[in-house]
C-alpha positions in Angstrom: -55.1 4.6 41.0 -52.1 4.3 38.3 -48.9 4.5 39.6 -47.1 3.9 37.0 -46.7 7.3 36.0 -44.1 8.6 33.5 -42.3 11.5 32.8 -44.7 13.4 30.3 -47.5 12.4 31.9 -46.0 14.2 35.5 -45.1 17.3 33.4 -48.5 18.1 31.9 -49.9 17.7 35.1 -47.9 19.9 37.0 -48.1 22.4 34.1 -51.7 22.4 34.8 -51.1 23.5 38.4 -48.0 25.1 38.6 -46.7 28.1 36.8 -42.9 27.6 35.9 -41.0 26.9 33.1 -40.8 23.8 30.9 -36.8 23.3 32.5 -38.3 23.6 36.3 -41.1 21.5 35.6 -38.9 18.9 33.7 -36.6 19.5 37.2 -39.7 18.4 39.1 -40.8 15.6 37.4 -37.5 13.8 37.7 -37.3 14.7 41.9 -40.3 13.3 42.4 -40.0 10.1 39.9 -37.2 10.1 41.9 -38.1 10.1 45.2 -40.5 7.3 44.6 -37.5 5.3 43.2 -35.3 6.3 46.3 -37.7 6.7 49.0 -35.7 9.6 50.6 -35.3 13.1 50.6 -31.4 13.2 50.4 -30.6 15.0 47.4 -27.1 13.5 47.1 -29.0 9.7 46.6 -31.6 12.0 44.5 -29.0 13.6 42.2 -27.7 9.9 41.4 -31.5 9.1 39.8 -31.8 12.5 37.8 -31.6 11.8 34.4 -28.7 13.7 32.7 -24.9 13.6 31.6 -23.8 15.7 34.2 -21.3 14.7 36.5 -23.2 13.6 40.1 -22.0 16.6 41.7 -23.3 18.9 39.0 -26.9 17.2 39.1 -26.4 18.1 43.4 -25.9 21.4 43.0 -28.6 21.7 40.7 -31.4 19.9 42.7 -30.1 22.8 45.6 -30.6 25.6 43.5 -34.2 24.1 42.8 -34.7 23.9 46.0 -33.4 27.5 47.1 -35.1 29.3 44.0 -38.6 27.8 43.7 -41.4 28.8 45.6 -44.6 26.9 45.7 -48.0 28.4 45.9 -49.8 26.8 48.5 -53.0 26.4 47.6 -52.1 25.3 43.7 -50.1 22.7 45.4 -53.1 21.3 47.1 -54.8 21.4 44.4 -51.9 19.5 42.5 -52.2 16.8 45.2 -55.9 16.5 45.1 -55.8 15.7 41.5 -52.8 13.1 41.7 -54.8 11.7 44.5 -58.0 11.8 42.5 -60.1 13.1 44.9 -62.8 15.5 43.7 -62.8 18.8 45.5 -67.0 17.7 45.8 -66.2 15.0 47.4 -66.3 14.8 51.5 -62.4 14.8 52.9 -61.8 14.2 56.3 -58.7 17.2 57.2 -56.3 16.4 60.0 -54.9 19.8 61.5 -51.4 18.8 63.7 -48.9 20.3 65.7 -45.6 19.5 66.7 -42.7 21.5 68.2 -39.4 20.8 70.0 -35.8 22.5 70.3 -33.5 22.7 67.9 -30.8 23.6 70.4 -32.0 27.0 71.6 -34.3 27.9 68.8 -38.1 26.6 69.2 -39.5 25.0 66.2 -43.4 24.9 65.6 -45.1 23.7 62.7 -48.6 23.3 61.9 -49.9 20.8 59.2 -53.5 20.7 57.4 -53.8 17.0 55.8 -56.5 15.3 54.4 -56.9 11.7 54.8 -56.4 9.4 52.1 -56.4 5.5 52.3 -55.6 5.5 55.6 -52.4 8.3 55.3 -52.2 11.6 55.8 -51.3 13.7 53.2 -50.1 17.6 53.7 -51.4 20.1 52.2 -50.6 23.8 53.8 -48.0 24.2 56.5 -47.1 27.1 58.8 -43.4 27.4 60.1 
């Protein structure tokens, strides 16, 4: 597999899979190009790899909107993962199903993963909250 993937390359594919405009998509591409440069999910240490002249606090607020405004379909997002994976959908995939809960002070949390297994990790593909 490729990893060197760039930024035109990550648009068309998520265009493929995901219906949003070209700004969202752009959005997305540069979060996850990020995210493999940070290795987090803080979108403070995010905003500072977005590419833009916007001032760092600007580039913040708008990796929050993105994340309070956009929805993903679930199974188009599978099928987004499968695809960056290259795994064909013909192919046999071994699916983990996991559970995990605990307190988050007097509120229980639950959530319940389907991941397929992939080189020895698990990636997610649906979750119910």
């Amino acid at each position: 597999m490729d990893y060197s993937l760039n930024q035109l390359t990550l648009i068309s594919l998520l265009e493929k899979h995901l219906a949003m405009n070209l700004a969202r998509l752009k959005c997305l591409s540069q979060i996850l190009l990020a995210l493999i440069e940070v290795r987090c999910a803080s979108l403070a240490k995010l905003a500072g790899f977005l590419q833009s002249n916007a001032t760092p606090e600007s580039r913040y607020r708008r990796l929050q909107r993105f994340m309070k405004e956009v929805n993903f379909v679930p199974q188009k997002l599978a099928c987004l993962l499968l695809e960056i994976m290259e795994i064909k959908t013909q192919e046999k995939l071994t699916l983990i199903l996991d559970r995990t809960n605990w307190k988050f002070g007097k509120k229980d949390c639950n959530i319940l993963y389907l991941a397929v297994a992939y080189h020895g990790t698990a990636i997610p593909l649906f979750g119910l909250f």
